[in-house]
BALOBA-1460 file (C-alpha; in Angstrom, 3 decimals):
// residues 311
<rec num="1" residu="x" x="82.323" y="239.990" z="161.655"/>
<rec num="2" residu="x" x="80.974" y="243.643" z="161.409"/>
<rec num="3" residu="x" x="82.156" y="245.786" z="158.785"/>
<rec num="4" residu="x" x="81.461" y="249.639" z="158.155"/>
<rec num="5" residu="x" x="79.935" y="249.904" z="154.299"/>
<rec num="6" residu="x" x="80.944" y="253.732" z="153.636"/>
<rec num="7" residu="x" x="79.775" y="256.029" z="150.700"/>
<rec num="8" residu="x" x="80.977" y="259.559" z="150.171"/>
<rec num="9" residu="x" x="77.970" y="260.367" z="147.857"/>
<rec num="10" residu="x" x="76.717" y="263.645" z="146.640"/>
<rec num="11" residu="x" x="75.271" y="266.138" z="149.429"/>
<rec num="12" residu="x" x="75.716" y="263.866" z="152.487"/>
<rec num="13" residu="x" x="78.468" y="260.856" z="153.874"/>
<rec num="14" residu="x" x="76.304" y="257.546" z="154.546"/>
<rec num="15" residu="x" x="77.866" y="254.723" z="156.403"/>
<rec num="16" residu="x" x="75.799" y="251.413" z="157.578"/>
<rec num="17" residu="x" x="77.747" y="248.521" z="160.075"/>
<rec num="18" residu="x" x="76.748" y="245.569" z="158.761"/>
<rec num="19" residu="x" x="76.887" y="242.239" z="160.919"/>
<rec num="20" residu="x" x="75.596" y="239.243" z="159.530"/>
<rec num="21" residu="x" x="74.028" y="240.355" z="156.262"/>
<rec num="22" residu="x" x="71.732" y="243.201" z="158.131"/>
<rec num="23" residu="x" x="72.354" y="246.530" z="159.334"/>
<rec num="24" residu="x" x="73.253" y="247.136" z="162.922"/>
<rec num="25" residu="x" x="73.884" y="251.015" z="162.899"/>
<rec num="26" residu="x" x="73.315" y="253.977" z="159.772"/>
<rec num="27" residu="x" x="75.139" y="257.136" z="160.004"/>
<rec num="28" residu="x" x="74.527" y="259.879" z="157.726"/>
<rec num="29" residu="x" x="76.586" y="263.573" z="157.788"/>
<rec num="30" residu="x" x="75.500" y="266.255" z="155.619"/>
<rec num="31" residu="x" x="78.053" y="268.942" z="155.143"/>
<rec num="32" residu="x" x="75.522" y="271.378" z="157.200"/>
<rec num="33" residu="x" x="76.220" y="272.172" z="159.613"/>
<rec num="34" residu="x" x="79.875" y="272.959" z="158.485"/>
<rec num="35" residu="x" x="83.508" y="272.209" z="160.369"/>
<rec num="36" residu="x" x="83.629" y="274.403" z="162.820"/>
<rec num="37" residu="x" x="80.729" y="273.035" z="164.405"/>
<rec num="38" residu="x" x="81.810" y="269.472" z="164.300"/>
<rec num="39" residu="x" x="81.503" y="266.923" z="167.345"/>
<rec num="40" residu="x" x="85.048" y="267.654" z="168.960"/>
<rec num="41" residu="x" x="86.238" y="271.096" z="166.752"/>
<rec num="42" residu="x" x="88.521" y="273.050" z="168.772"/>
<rec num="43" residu="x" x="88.048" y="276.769" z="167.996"/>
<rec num="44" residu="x" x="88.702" y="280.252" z="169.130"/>
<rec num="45" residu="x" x="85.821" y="282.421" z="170.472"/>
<rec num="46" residu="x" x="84.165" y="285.562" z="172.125"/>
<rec num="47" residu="x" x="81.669" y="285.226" z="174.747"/>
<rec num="48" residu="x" x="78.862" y="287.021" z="173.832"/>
<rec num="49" residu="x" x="76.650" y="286.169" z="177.214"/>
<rec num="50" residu="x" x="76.885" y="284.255" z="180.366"/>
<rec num="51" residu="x" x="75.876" y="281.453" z="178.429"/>
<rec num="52" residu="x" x="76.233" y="281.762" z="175.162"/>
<rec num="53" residu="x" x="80.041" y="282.262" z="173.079"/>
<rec num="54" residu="x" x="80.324" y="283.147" z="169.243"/>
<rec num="55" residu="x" x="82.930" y="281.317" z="166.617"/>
<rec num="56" residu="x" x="85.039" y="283.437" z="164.084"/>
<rec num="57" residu="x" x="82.708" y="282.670" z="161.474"/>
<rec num="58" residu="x" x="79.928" y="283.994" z="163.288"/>
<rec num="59" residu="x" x="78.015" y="280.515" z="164.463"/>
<rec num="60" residu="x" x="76.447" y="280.711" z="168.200"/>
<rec num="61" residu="x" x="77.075" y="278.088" z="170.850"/>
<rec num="62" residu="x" x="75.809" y="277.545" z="174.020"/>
<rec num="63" residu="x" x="78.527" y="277.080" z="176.424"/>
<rec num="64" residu="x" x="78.468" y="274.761" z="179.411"/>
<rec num="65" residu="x" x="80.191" y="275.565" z="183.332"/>
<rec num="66" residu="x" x="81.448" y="278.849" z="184.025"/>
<rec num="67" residu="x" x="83.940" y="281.116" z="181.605"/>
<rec num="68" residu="x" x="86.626" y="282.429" z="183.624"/>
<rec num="69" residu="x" x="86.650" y="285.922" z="181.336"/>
<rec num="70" residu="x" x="84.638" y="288.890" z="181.138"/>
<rec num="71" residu="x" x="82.075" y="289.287" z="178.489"/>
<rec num="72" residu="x" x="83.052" y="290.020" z="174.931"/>
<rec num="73" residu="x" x="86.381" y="288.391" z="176.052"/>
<rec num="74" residu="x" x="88.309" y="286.099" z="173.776"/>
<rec num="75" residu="x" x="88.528" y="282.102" z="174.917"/>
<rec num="76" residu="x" x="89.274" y="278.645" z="173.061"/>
<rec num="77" residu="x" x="85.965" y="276.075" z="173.232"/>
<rec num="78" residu="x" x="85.788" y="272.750" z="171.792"/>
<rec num="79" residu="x" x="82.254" y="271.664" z="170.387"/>
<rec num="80" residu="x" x="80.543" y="268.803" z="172.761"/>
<rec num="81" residu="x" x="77.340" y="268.692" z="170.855"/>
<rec num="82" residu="x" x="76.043" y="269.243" z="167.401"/>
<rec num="83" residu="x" x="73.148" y="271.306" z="166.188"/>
<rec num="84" residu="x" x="70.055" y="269.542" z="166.823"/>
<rec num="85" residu="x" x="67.424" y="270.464" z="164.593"/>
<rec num="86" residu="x" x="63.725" y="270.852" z="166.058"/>
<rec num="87" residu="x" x="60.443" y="271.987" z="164.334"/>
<rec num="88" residu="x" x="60.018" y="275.766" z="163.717"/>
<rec num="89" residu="x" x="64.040" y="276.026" z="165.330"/>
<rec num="90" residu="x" x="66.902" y="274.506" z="166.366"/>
<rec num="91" residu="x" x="68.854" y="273.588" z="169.526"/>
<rec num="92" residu="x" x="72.102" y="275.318" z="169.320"/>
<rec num="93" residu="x" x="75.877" y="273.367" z="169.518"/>
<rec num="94" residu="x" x="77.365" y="273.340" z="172.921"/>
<rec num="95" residu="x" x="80.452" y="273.827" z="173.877"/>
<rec num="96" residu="x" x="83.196" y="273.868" z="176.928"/>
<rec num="97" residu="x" x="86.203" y="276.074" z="177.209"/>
<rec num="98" residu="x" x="88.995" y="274.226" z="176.728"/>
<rec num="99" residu="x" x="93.293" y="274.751" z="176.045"/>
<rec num="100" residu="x" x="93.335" y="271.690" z="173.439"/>
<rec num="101" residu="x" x="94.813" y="273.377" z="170.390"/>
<rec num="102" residu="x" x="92.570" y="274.085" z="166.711"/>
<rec num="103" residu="x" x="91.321" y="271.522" z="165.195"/>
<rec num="104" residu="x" x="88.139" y="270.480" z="163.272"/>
<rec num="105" residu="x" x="86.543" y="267.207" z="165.163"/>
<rec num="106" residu="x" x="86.680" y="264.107" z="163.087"/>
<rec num="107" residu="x" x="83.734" y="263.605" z="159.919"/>
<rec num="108" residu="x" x="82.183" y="260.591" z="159.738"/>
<rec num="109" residu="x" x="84.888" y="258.658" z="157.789"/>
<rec num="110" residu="x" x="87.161" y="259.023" z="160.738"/>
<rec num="111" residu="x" x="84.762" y="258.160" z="163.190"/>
<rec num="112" residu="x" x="83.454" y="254.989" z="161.883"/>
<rec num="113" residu="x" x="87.201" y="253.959" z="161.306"/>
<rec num="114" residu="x" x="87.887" y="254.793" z="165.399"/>
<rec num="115" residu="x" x="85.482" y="252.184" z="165.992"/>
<rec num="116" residu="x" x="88.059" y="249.612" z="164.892"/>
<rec num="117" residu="x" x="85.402" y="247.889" z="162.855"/>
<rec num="118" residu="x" x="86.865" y="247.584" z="159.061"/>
<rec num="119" residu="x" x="85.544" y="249.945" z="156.678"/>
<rec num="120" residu="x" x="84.521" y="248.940" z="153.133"/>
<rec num="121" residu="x" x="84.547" y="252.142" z="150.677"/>
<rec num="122" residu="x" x="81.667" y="251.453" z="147.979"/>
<rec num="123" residu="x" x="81.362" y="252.966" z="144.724"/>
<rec num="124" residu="x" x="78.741" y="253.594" z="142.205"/>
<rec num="125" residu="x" x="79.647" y="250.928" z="139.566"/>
<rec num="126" residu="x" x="79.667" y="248.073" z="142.014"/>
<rec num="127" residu="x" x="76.543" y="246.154" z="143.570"/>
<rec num="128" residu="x" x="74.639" y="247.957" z="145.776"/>
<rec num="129" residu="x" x="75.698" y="246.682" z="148.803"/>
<rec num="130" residu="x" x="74.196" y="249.208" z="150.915"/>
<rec num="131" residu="x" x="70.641" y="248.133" z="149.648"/>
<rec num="132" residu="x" x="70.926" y="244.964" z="150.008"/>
<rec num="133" residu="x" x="71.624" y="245.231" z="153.771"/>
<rec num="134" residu="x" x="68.627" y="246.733" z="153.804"/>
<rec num="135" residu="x" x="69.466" y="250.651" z="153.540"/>
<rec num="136" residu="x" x="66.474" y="251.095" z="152.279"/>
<rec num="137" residu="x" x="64.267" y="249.674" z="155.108"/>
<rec num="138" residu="x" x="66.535" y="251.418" z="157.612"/>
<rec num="139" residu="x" x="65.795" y="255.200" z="155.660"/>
<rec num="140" residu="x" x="61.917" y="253.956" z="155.638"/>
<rec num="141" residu="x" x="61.903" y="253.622" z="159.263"/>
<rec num="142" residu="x" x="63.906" y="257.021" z="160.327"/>
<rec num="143" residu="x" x="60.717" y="258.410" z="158.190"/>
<rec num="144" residu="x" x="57.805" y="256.470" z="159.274"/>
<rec num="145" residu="x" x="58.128" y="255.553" z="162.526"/>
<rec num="146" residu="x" x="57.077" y="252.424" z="162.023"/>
<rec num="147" residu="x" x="59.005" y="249.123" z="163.132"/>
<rec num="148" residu="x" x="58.591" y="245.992" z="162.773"/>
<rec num="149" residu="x" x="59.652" y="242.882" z="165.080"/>
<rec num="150" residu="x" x="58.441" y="239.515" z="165.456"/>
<rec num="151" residu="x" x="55.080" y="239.467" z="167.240"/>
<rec num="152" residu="x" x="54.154" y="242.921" z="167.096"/>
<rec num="153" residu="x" x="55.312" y="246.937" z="165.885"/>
<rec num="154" residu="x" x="56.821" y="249.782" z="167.647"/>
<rec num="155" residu="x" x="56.032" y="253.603" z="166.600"/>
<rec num="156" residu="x" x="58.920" y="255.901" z="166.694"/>
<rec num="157" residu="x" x="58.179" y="259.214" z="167.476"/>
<rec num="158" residu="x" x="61.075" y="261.952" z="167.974"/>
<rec num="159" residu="x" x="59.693" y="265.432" z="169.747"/>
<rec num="160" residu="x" x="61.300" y="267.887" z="171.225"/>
<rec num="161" residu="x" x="61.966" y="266.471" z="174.689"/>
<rec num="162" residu="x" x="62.344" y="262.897" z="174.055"/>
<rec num="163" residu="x" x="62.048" y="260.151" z="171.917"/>
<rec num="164" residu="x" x="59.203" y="257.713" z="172.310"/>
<rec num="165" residu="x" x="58.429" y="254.145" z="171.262"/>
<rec num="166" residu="x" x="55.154" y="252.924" z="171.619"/>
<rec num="167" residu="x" x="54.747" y="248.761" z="171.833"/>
<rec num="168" residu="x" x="51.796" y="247.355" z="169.789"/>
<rec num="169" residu="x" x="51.558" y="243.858" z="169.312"/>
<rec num="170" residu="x" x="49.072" y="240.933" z="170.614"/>
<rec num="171" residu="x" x="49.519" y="237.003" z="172.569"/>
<rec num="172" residu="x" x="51.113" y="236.927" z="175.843"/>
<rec num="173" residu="x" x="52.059" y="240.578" z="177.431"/>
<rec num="174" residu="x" x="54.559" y="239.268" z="178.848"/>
<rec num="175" residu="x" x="56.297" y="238.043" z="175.970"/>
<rec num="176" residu="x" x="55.420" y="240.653" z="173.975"/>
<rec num="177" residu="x" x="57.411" y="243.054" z="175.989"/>
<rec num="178" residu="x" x="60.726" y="240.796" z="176.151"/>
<rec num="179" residu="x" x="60.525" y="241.311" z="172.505"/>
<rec num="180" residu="x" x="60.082" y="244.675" z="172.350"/>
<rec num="181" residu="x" x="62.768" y="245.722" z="174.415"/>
<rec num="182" residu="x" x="65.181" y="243.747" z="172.265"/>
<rec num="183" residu="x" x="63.533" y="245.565" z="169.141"/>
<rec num="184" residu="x" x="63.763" y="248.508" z="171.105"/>
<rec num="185" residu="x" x="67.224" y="248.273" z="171.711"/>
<rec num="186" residu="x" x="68.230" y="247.637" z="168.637"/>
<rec num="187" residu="x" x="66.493" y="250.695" z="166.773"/>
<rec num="188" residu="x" x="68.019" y="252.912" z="169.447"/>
<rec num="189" residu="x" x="71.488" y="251.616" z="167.970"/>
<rec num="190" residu="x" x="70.595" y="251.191" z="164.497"/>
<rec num="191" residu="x" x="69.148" y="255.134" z="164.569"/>
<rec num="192" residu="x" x="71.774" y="256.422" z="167.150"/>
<rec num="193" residu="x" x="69.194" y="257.866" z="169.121"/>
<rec num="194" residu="x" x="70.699" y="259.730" z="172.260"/>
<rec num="195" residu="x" x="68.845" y="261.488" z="175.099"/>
<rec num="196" residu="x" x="66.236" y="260.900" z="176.563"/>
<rec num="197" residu="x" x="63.722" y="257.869" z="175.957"/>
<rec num="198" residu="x" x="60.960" y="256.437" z="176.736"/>
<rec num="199" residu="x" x="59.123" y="253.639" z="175.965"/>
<rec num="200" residu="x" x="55.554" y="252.544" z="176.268"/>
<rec num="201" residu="x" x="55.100" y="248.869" z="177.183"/>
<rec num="202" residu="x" x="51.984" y="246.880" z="177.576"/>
<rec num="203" residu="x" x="51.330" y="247.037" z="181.014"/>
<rec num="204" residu="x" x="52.649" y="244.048" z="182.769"/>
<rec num="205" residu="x" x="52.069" y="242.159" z="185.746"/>
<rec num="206" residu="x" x="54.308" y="241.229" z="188.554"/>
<rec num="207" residu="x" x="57.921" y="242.018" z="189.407"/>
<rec num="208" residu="x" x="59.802" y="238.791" z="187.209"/>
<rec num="209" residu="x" x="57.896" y="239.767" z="184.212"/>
<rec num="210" residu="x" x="58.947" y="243.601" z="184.279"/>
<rec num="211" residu="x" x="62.365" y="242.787" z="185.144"/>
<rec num="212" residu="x" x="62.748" y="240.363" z="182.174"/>
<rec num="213" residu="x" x="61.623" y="243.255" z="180.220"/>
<rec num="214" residu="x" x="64.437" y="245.607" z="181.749"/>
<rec num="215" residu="x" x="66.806" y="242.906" z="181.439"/>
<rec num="216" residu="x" x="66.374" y="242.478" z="177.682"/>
<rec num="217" residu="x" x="67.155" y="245.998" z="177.481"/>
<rec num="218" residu="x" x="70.061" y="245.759" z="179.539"/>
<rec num="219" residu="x" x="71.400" y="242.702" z="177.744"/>
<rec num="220" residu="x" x="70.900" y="244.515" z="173.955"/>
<rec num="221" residu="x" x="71.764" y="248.284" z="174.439"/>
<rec num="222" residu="x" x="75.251" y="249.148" z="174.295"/>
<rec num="223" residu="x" x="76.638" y="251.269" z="177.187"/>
<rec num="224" residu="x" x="76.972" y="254.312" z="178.662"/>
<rec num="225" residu="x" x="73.109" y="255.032" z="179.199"/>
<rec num="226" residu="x" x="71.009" y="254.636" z="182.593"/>
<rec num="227" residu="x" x="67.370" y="253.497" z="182.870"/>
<rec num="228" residu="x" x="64.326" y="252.893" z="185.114"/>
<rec num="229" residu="x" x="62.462" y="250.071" z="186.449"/>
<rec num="230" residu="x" x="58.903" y="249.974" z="184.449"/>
<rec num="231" residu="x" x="56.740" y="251.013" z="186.608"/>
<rec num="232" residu="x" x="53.163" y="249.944" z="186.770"/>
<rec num="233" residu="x" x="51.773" y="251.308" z="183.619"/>
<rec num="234" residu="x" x="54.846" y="249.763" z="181.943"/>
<rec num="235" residu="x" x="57.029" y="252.798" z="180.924"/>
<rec num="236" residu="x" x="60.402" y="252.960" z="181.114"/>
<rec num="237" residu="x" x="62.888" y="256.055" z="180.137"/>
<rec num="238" residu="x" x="66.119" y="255.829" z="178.894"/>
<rec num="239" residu="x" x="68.773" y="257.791" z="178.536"/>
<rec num="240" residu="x" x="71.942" y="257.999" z="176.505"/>
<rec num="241" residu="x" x="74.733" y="260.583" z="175.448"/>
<rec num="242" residu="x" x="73.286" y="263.103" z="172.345"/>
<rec num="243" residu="x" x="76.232" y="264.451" z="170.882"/>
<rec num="244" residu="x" x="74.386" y="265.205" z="167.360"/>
<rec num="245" residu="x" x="71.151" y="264.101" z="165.721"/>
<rec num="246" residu="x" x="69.717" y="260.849" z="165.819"/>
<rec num="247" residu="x" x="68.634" y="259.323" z="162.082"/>
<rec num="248" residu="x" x="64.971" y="260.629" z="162.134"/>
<rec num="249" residu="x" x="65.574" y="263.880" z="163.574"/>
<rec num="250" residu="x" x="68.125" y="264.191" z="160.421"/>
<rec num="251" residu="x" x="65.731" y="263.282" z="157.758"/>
<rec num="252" residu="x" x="62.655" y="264.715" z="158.995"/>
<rec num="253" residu="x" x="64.111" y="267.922" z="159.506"/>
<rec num="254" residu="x" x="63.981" y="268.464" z="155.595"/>
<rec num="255" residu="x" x="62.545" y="265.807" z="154.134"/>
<rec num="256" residu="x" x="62.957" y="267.351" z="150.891"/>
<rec num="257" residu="x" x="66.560" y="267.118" z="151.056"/>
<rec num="258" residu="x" x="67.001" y="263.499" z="152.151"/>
<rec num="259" residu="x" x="64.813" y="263.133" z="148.919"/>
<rec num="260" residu="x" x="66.836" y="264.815" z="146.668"/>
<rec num="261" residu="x" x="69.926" y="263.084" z="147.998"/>
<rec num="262" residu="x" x="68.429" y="259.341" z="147.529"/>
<rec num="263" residu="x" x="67.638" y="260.622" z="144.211"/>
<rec num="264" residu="x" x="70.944" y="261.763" z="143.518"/>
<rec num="265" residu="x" x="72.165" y="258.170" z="144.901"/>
<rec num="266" residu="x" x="69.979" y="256.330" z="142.189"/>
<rec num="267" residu="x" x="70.847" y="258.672" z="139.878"/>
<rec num="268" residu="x" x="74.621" y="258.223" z="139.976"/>
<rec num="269" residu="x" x="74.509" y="254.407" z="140.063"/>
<rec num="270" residu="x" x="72.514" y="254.264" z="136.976"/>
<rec num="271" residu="x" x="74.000" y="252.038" z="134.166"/>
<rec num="272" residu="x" x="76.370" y="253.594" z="131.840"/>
<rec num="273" residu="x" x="74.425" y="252.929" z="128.814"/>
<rec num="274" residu="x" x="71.159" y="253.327" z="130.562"/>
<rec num="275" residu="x" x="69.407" y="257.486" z="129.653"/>
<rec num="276" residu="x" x="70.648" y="259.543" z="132.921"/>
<rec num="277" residu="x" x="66.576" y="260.583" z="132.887"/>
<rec num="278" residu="x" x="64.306" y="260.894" z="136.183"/>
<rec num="279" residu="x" x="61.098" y="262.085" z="137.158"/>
<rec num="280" residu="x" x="60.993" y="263.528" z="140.317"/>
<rec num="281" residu="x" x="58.275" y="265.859" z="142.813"/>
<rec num="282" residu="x" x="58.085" y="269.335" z="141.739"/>
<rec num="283" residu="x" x="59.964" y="270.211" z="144.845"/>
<rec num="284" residu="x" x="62.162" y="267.449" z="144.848"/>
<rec num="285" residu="x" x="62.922" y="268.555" z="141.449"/>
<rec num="286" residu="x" x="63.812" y="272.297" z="142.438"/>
<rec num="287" residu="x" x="66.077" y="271.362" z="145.541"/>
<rec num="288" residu="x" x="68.433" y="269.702" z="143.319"/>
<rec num="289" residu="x" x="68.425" y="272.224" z="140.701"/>
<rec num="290" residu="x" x="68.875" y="274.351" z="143.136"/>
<rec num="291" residu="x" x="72.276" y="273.108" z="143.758"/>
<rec num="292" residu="x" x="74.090" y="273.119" z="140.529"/>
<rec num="293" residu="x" x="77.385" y="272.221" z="142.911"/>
<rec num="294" residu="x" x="75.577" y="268.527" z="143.182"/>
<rec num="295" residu="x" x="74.382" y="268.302" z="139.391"/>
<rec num="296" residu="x" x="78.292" y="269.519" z="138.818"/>
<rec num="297" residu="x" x="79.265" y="266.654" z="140.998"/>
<rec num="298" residu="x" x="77.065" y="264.309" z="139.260"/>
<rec num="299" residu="x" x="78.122" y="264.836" z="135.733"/>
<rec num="300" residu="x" x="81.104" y="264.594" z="136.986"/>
<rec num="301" residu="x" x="81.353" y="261.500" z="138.373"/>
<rec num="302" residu="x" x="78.754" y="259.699" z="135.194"/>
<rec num="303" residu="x" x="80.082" y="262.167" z="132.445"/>
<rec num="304" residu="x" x="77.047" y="262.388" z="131.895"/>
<rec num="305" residu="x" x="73.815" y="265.035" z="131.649"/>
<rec num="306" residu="x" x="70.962" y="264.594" z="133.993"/>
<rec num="307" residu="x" x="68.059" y="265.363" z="132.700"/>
<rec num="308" residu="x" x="65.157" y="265.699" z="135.639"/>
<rec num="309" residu="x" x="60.999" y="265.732" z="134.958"/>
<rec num="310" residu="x" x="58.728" y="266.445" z="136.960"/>
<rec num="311" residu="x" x="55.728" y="263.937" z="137.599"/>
């Protein structure tokens, strides 16, 4: 049975469902952006443009169909996607007007418990359960790109109007591709990547062997999302709902910080009796001293001093 492993750890929520001793999806929210700009936050607003309303607090959304007030008029929106962060900027939230009353959408503990999977809280002093489904792995992969499956590798590559896979692998083509769609299928879930998709398939030959390839996508995937046939260079595009950032967009967006937080992880589950010492890159280093609300947190939770070197 599938079970949600949940950690409320210093500078970001991490969740992983975990079905049969591996990890099917990770889930990580940082407490950036903040409330108000939530998946499902009601809030009041002014439209500042055609297009385009501003929040109390001063964030920007974009807003989507037609505002039935004048410009710099006051209206109610509810947040239908998340900041999306992008290299050198980011895509703004978007919104819809709505009559719903305030509210701040649910965090991440809420939403993995809607799922009506169980949820298993962990803490610091137990086994590291999260690891040993393979949390690791799963973090190496939003980073890398790289993916494994048996009989070949896919490269995952996030830009700004899709994400791609590429299919590498050698033997039969045909087989190959069955494979990869499975593989390909299952990253999408495990990375809750949303949007659009493509993927870049050996080319294959004949209409049986493409639709086998389709179908294995069809039969893994979890609705809603709509596809193409792969044509005869063997692409195929995907596409899904994107109501916030997908795992690689997250971490490669500041690598630094995702970092800083894994440090902060191993830091916090190391032994009682064990010297609360690590060395850490220079910039690693800084971003967590630059936060003494996390070091706070930490000697909080240890009662303990951290004492961090750089290598």
């Amino acid at each position: 049975m599938a079970e949600w492993l949940f950690e409320d750890g210093i500078g970001e929520a991490r969740a992983a469902l975990v079905s049969g001793g591996a990890i099917v999806a990770v889930r990580i929210e940082l407490p950036d952006p903040p409330h108000e700009l939530r998946l499902g936050t009601v809030a009041d607003a002014r439209l500042v443009a055609r297009d385009r309303v501003r929040l109390q607090r001063g964030a920007e959304l974009l807003l989507d169909g037609p505002a039935a007030v004048s410009e710099g008029a006051a209206l109610r929106v509810v947040v239908t996607r998340e900041v999306i962060p992008e290299p050198g900027r980011a895509k703004l939230a978007r919104c819809r007007v709505t009559d719903a009353p305030l509210g701040d959408g649910p965090d991440l503990r809420a939403r993995i418990a809607a799922t009506g999977h169980p949820v298993c809280v962990l803490h610091p002093h137990q086994d590291d359960a999260l690891e040993a489904a393979g949390w690791g792995e799963v973090l190496d992969e939003a980073m890398t790109g790289d993916i494994a499956f048996a009989g070949g590798a896919l490269r995952l590559s996030p830009t700004p109007a899709m994400t791609l896979f590429d299919v590498d692998g050698s033997g039969d083509l045909a087989a190959l591709s069955v494979a990869a769609a499975t593989a390909v299928a299952h990253a999408i879930e495990r990375h809750d990547i949303g949007g659009s998709i493509g993927i870049d398939f050996p080319s294959v030959q004949g209409r049986s062997a493409r639709h086998a390839v389709v179908a294995a996508i069809d039969a893994a995937l979890s609705p809603p999302f709509e596809r193409t046939a792969m044509n005869g260079f063997g692409f195929v595009q995907i596409v899904r709902p994107r109501p916030r950032a997908s795992l690689p967009e997250l971490l490669r967006a500041d690598p630094v910080g995702a970092a800083a937080r894994a440090a902060l992880r191993r830091l916090e589950r190391t032994p009682p009796l064990a010297p609360l010492v690590m060395r850490l890159p220079g910039a690693v280093k800084a971003r967590i001293e630059a936060r003494p609300d996390w070091l706070a947190a930490l000697a909080r939770r240890t009662g303990r001093t951290v004492q961090l070197e750089q290598q």
